[in-house]
C-alpha positions in Angstrom: -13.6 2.3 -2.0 -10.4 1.8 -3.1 -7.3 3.8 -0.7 -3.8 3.6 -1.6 -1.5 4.0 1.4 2.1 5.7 1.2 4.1 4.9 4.2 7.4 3.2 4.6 7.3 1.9 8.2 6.5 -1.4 8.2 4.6 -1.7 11.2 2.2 1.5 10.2 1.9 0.5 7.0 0.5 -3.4 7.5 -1.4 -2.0 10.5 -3.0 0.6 8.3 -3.1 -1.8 5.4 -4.9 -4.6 7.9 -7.5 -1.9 9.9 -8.5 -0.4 6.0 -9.7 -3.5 4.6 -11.5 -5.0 8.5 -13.4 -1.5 7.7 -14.3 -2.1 4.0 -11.8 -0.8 2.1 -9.4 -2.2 -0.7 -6.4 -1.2 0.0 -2.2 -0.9 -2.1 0.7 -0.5 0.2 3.8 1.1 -0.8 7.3 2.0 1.0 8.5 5.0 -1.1 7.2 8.2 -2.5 8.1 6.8 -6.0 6.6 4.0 -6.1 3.1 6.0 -4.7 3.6 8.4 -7.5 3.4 5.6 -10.1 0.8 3.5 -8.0 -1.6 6.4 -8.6 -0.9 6.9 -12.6 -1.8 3.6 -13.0 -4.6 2.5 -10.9 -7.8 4.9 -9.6 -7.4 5.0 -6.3 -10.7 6.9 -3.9 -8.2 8.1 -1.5 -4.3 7.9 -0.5 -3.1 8.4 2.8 0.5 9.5 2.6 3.2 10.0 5.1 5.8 12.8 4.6 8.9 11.5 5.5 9.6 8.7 2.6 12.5 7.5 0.8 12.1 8.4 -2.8 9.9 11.1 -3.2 9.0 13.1 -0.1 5.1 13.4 0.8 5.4 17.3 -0.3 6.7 16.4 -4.1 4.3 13.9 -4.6 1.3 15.6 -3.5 2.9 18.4 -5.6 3.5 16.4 -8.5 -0.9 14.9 -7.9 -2.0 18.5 -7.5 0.3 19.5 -10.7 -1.0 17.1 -12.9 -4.8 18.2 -12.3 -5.2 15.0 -10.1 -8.2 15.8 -7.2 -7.7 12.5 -5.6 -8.7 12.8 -1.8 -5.4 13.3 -0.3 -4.8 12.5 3.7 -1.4 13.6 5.2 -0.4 10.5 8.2 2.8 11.5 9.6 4.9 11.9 12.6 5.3 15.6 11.7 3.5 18.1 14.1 4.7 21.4 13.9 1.8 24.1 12.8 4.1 25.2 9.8 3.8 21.3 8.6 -0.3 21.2 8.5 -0.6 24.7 6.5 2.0 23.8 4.4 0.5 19.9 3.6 -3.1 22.0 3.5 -1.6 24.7 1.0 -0.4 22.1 -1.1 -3.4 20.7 -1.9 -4.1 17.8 1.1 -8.1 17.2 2.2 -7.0 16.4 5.6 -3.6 16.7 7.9 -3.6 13.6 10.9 -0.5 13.2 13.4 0.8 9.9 14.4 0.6 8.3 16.9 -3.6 8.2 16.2 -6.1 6.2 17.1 -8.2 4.4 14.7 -11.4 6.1 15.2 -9.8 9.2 14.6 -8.4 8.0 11.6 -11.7 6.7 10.0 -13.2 10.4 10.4 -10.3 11.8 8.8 -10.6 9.8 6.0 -14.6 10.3 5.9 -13.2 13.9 6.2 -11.2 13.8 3.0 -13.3 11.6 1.1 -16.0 14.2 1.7 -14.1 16.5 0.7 -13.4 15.1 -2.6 -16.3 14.1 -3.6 -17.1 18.2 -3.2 -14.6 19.2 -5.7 -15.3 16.7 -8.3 -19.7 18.0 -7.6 -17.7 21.6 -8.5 -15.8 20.7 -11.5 -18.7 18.1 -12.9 -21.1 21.5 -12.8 -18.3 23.8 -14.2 -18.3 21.5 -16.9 -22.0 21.5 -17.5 -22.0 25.2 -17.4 -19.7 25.2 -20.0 -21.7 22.5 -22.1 -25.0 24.9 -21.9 -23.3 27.6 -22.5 -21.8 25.9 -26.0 -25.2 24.7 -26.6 -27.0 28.4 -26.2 -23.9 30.0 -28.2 -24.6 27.2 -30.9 -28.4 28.3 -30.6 -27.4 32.1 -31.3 -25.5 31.2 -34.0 -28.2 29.2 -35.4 -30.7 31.8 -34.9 -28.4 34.6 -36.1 -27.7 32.8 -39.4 -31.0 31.7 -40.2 -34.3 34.4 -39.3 -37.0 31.6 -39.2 -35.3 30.5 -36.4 -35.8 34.2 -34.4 -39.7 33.3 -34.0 -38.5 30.1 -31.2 -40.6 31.1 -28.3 -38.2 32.4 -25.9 -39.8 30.2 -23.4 -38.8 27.0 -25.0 -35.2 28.2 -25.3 -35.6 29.4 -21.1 -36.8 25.9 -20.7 -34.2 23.8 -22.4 -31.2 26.2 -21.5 -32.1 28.9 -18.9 -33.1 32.0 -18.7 -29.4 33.7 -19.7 -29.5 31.7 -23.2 -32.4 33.6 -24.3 -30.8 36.8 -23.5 -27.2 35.3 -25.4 -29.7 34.8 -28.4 -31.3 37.7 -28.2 -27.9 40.1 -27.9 -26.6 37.9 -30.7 -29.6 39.0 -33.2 -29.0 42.8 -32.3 
């Protein structure tokens, strides 16, 4: 698993640079919002843990900028900031997970278990939107094919159930009508 981290203090950053990768993990440091921006277009990360208050880029506009650009990269706020009105808003942008320093390390290993979870969930969701959306070209391909040539009407609609589902048949079916 590869975790990019996004936090300027020094002392955080090498701790959570040095506990990460005793636990596994590889893991990219950087100081700035900017440079964690361009860290993630060009390398895949599995997670970043970002801290809001940065110089550069702010936490907030580069999760907004991830989330704007279709990225669904587990995302795990770190930061000093507390307030309730700070967690919905890091959750509302698009963050898996919201953790206040000071932490403990356990804590922050469920978090990140958390997130990663997470994650992996919404890329199960899009992978099966996007199989849904391949059978359904296949069974409108099928209709068509069907449509435009009659021999093809006489494929037992159990074969076509079997290969594509039971709605394909009934696509097919409404198609001939």
């Amino acid at each position: 698993m590869k975790i990019l981290v996004v936090e300027d203090e020094t002392k955080t950053g090498n701790y959570l640079r040095q506990g990460l990768t005793e636990a596994g993990f590889v893991v990219d440091l950087v100081r700035d919002g900017n440079d964690g921006l361009h860290a993630d277009v060009s390398e895949s990360y599995d997670l970043i843990v970002l801290d809001i208050m940065l110089p550069g880029l702010d936490g907030w506009s580069v999760l907004r900028a991830l989330r704007g650009r279709g990225e669904t990269v587990p995302v795990l706020f770190l930061t000093a900031r507390d307030q309730v009105e700070d967690r919905v808003k890091g959750l509302e942008l698009g963050a898996d997970d919201y953790l206040v320093k000071p932490f403990d390390a356990e804590h922050l290993l469920a978090a990140l278990g958390r997130a990663m979870a997470l994650g992996r969930r919404s890329q199960d969701v899009l992978k099966g939107l996007r199989f849904a959306a391949d059978r359904q070209a296949m069974a409108d391909q099928i209709a068509f094919d069907m449509s435009s040539r009659p021999d093809l009407d006489k494929v037992p609609g159990a074969v076509l159930d079997f290969l594509f589902g039971p709605w394909s048949l009934v696509m097919a079916h409404a198609r001939l009508v």
